[in-house]
C-alpha positions as CSV (number, residue, x, y, z in Angstrom):
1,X,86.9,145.0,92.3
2,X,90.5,145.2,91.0
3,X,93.0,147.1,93.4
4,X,93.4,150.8,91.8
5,X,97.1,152.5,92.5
6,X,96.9,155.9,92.8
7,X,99.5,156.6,90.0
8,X,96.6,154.8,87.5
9,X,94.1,156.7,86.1
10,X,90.2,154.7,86.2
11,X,89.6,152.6,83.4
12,X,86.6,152.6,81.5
13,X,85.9,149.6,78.9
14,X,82.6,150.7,76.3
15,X,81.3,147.8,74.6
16,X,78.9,148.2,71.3
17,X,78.0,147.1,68.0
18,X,79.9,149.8,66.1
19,X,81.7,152.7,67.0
20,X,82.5,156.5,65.0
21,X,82.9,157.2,62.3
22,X,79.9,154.3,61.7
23,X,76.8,157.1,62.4
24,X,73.6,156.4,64.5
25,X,72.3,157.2,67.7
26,X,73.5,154.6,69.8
27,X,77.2,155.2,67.8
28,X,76.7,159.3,69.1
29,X,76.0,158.2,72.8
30,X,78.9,155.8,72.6
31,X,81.8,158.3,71.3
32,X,80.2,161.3,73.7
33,X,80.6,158.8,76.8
34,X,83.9,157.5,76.1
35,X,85.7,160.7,75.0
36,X,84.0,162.1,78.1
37,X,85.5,160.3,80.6
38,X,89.0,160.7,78.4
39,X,88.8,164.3,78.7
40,X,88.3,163.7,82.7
41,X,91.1,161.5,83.1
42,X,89.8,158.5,82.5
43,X,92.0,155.8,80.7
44,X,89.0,155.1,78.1
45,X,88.5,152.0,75.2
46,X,85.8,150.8,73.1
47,X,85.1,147.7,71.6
48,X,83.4,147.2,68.6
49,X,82.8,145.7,65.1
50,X,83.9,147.7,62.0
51,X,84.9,146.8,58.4
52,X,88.1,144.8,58.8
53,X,89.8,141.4,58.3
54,X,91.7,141.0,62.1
55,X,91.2,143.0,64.6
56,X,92.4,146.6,64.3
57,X,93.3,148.8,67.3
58,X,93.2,152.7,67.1
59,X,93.3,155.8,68.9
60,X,91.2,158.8,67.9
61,X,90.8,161.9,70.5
62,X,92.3,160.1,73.6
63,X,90.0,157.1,73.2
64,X,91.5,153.6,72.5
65,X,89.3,151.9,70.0
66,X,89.6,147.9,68.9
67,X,87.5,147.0,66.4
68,X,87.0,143.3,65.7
69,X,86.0,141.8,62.5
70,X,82.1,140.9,61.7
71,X,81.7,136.9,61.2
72,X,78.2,136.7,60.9
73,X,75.1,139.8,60.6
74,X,72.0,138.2,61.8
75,X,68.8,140.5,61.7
76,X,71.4,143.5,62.4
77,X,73.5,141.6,65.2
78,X,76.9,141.5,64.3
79,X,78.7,137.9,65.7
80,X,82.2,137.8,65.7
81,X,85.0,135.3,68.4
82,X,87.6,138.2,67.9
83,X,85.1,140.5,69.7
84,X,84.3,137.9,72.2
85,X,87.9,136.9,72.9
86,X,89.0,140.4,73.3
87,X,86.7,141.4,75.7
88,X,87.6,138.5,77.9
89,X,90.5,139.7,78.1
90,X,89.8,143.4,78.6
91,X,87.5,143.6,81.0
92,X,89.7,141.7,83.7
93,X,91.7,145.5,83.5
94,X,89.3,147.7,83.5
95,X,87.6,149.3,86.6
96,X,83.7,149.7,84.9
97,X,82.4,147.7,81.7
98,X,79.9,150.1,80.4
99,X,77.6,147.9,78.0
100,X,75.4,149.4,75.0
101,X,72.5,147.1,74.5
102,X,70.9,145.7,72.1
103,X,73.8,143.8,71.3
104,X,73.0,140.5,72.0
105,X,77.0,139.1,71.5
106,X,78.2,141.8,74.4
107,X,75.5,140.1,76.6
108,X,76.5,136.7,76.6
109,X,80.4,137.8,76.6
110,X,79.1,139.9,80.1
111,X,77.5,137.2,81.1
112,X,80.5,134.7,80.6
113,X,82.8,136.5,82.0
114,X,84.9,137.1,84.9
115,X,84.5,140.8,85.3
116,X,86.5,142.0,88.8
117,X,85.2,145.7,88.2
118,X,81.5,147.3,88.0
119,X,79.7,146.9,85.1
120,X,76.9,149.6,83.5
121,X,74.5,148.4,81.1
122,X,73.4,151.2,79.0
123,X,69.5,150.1,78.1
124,X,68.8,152.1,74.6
125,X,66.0,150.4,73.3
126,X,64.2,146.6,74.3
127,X,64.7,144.2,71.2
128,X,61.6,144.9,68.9
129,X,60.6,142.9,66.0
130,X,63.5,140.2,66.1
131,X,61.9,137.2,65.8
132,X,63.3,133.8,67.1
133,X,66.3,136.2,67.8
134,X,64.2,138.4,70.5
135,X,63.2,135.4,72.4
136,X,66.6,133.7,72.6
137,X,68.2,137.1,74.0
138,X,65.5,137.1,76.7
139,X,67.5,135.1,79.3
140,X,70.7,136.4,78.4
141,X,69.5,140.0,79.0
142,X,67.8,138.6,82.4
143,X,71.0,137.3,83.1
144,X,73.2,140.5,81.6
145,X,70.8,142.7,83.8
146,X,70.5,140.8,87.4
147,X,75.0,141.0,87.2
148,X,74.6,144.5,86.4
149,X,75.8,146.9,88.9
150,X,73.7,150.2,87.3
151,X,71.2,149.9,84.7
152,X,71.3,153.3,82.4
153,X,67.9,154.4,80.8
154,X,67.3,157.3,78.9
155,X,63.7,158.4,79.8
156,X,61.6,157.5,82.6
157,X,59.1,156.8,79.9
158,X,60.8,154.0,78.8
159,X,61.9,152.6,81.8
160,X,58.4,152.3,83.1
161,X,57.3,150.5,80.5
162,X,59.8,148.0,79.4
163,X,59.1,144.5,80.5
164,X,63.0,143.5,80.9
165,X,63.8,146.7,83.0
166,X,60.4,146.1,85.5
167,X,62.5,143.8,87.9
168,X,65.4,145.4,87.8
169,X,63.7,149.6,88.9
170,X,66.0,149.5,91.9
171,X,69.0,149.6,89.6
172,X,67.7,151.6,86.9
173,X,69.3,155.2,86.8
174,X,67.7,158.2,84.2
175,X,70.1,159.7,81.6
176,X,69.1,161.2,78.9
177,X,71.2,161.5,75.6
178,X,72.8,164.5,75.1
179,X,74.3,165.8,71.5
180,X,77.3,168.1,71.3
181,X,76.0,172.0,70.3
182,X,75.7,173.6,67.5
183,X,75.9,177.1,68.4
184,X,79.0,177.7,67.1
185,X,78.4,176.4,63.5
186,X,75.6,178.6,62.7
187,X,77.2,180.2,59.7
188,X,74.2,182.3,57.9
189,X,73.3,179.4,55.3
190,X,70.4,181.4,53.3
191,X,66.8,180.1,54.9
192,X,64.9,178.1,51.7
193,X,63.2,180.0,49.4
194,X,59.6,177.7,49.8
195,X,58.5,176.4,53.1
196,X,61.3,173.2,54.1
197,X,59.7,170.1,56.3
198,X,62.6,167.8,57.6
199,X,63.0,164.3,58.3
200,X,66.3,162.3,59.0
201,X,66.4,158.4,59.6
202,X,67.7,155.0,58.0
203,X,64.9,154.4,55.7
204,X,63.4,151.0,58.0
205,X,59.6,150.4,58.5
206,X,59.6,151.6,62.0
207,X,60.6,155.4,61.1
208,X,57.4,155.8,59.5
209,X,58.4,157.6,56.5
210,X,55.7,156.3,54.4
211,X,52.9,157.8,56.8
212,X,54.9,161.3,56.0
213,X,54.8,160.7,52.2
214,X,51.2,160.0,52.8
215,X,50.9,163.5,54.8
216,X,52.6,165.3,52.2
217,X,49.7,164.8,49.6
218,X,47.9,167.5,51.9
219,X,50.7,169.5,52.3
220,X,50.8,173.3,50.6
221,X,51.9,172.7,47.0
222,X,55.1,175.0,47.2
223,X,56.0,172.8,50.4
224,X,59.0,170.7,49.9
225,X,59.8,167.8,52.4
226,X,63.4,166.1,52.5
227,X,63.8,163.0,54.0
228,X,67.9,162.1,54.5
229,X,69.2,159.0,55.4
230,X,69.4,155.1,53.5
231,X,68.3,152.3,54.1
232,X,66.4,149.1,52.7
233,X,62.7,150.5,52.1
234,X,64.1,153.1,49.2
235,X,62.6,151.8,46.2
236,X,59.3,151.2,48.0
237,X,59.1,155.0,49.3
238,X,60.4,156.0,46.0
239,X,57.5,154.2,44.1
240,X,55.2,155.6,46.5
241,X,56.1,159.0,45.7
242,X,55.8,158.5,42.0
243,X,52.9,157.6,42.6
244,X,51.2,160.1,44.4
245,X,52.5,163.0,42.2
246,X,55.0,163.5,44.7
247,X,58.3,163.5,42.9
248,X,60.2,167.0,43.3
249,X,57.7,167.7,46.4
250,X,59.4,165.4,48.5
251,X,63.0,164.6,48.1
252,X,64.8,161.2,49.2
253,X,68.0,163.2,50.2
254,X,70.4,159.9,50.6
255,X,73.0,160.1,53.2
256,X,74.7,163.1,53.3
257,X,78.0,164.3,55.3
258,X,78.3,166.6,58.3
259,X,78.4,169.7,56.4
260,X,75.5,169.3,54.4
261,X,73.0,168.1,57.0
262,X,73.6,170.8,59.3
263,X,72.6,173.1,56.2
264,X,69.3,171.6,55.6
265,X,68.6,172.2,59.5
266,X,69.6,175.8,59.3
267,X,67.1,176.1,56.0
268,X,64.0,174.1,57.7
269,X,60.9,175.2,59.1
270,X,59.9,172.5,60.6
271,X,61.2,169.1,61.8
272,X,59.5,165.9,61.1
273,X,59.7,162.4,63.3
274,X,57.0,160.1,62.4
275,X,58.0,157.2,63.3
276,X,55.4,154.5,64.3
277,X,56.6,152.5,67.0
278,X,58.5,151.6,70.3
279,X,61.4,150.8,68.6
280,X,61.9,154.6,68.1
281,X,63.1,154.5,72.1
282,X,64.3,158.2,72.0
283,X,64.8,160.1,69.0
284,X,68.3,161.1,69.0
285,X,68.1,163.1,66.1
286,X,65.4,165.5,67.7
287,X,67.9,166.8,69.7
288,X,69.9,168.1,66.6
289,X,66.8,170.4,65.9
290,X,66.1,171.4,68.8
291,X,69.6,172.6,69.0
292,X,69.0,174.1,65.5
293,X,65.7,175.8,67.3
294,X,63.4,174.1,65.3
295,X,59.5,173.2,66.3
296,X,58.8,169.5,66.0
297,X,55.8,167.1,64.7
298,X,56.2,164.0,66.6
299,X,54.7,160.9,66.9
300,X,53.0,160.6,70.2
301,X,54.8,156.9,70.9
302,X,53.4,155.3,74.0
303,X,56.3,154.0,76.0
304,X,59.1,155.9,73.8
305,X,60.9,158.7,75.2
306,X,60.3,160.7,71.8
307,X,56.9,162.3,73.6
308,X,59.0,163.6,76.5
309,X,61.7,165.1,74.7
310,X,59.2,167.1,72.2
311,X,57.1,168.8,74.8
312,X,54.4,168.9,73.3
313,X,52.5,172.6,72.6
314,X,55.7,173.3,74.3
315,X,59.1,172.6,71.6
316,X,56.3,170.7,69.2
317,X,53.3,168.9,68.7
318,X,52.7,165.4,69.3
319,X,50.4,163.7,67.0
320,X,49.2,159.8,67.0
321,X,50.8,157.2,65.8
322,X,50.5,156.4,62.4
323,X,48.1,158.8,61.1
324,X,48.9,160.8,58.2
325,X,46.1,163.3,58.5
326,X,46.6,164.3,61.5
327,X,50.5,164.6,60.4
328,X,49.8,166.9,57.6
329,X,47.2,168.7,59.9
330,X,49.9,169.6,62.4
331,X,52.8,170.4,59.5
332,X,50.3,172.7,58.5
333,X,49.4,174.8,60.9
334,X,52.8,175.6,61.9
335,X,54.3,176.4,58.4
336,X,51.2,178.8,58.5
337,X,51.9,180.3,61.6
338,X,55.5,181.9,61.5
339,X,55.5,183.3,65.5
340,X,54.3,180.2,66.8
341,X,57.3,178.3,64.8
342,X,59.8,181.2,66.2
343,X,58.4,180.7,70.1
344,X,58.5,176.5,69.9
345,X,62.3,177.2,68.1
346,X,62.8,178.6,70.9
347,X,61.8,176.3,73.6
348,X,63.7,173.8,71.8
349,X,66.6,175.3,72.3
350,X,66.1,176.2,75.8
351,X,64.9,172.7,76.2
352,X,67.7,171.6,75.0
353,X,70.4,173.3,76.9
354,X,68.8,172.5,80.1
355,X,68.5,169.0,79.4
356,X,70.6,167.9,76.4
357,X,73.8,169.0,75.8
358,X,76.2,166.2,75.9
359,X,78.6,167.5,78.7
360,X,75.4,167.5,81.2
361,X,75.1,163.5,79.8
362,X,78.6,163.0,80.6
363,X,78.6,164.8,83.7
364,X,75.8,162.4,84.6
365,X,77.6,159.3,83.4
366,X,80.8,160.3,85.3
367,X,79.0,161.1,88.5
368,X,77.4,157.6,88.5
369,X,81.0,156.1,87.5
370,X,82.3,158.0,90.8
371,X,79.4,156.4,93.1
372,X,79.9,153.2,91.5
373,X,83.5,153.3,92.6
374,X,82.9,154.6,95.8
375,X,84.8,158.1,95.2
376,X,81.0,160.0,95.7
377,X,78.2,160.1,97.8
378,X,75.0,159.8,96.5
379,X,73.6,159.7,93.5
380,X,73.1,160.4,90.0
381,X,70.9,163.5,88.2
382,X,67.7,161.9,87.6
């Protein structure tokens, strides 16, 4: 471990695939974490790709970004020497390497490298439905995982059940995500004038969105559902709601900013994830409504994290995977039942600021840094 000198502040090196203002959940968990430890004195840098010819450095917020240029996409995994080179030759300064995985390019660079200081890998999600790329990553994330010093996972859930992570329990610390509040945007938008179901999520096979079109056939006919977000399976959930006499019932909203999002979860009812696998490892945006005090209808993913954070009968219901009946079932009898909407809104948000706020993530990040580094004694909130 490199020599520290008490007039130099800790230095933190986040390595990922992309970095703000590129959106996603991984992306939010990435930008909380590193401007975290900036605002407790951390020197802080991440490394990632973005949309540029050489490799661009940046500061935004305290945070030192470098963002390398993208060679190759391959099933989502950006390649790129610029990225590799660079974090050769960062990580021989900085006092942790904090990893965001999948990314199977920061694996074999972690793996390669001479890294003097500790390194986290932050475990998001196993590598589902890759192909030939899945098994070649499997030894480099054997590899990436056995050099790790800490191994961050964001539900116990999901630690217990990934195969990669079941040799490596002893290193394995709990963390769950944790969004920034919204309390203090809450600014009075006008609550819809028909009964609003919400969805947001790239439009992939894995977030299920077709299962909710499906649902919303049996949905009350003044019932609107908006799904927000792009993505490659557009046409198909667009001819699917043609269709089924959908079109004007349920709404493919497109990507929309900041401003306009937080809108739509001030109007809703009721918040939608129906996703239908593991590859859902957490549900990032279901912290955004629970911090809007929304009730959820979840899919009840074995192995995913998305059951634990929507408590179910608690902040939600949890319904199986994959079945649009029971999907529509639970929508509707929570638009139907106004107090039992306003008492899971509220255990939401309760839910949420005991467990999700993204100061207590960083808090837990930092503390783990500290006992990595030797500067505290035991352990991290689990």
């Amino acid at each position: 471990m490199p020599a520290k000198s008490p007039a130099r502040p800790p230095k933190v090196l986040h390595l990922g695939k992309y970095y703000h203002p590129d959106s996603g959940g991984i992306e939010t968990v990435t930008k909380d974490a590193a401007l975290g430890a900036a605002r407790a004195g951390w020197e802080a840098c991440v490394l990632c790709f973005g949309k540029v010819a050489e490799l661009r450095e940046e500061r935004c917020s305290d945070v030192r970004i470098l963002r390398a240029p993208i060679w190759r996409l391959v099933a989502s995994q950006p390649f790129g020497w610029q990225y590799f080179r660079r974090f050769m030759r960062e990580a021989r300064t900085v006092d942790i390497v904090h990893v965001h995985v999948p990314n199977m390019l920061a694996a074999l660079a972690l793996v390669l490298a001479r890294i003097p200081g500790r390194v986290v890998v932050h475990w998001h999600s196993d590598v589902v439905g890759k192909g030939w790329l899945g098994r070649l990553s499997r030894p480099l994330e054997w590899l990436m995982l056995r050099r790790a010093d800490a191994i961050l996972a964001t539900s116990r859930a999901y630690a217990d059940t990934s195969t990669a992570l079941r040799r490596f329990q002893e290193k394995v610390c709990i963390v769950p995500i944790g969004i920034d509040d919204v309390a203090d945007d809450e600014a009075g938008v006008p609550a819809s004038a028909t009964p609003l179901v919400l969805a947001v999520g790239r439009l992939v096979p894995y977030k299920g969105f077709d299962v909710l079109v499906d649902a919303a056939r049996e949905l009350p006919p003044d019932c609107r559902v908006v799904i927000v977000g792009g993505g490659e399976l557009r046409p198909e959930l667009e001819a699917r709601i043609q269709s089924s006499g959908l079109a004007g019932r349920v709404v493919l909203a497109g990507r929309l900013d900041d401003a306009d999002l937080r809108a739509l979860f001030q109007q809703a009812d009721v918040f939608c994830l129906p996703s239908v696998s593991r590859a859902e490892a957490f549900g990032v945006v279901l912290l955004e409504a629970m911090a809007h005090a929304l009730p959820i209808v979840a899919s009840d993913i074995a192995g995913s994290g998305v059951p634990w954070v929507n408590s179910h009968l608690q902040t939600g219901v949890n319904v199986p995977v994959g079945d649009a009946a029971a999907l529509a079932a639970a929508l509707r009898q929570l638009l139907a039942d106004p107090a039992r909407r306003a008492a899971m809104g509220r255990q939401a948000r309760l839910r949420f600021e005991a467990e999700f706020t993204a100061d207590l993530a960083t808090r837990r990040i930092l503390a783990l840094y500290a006992r990595l580094l030797g500067h505290a004694p035991a352990g991290v909130e689990t």
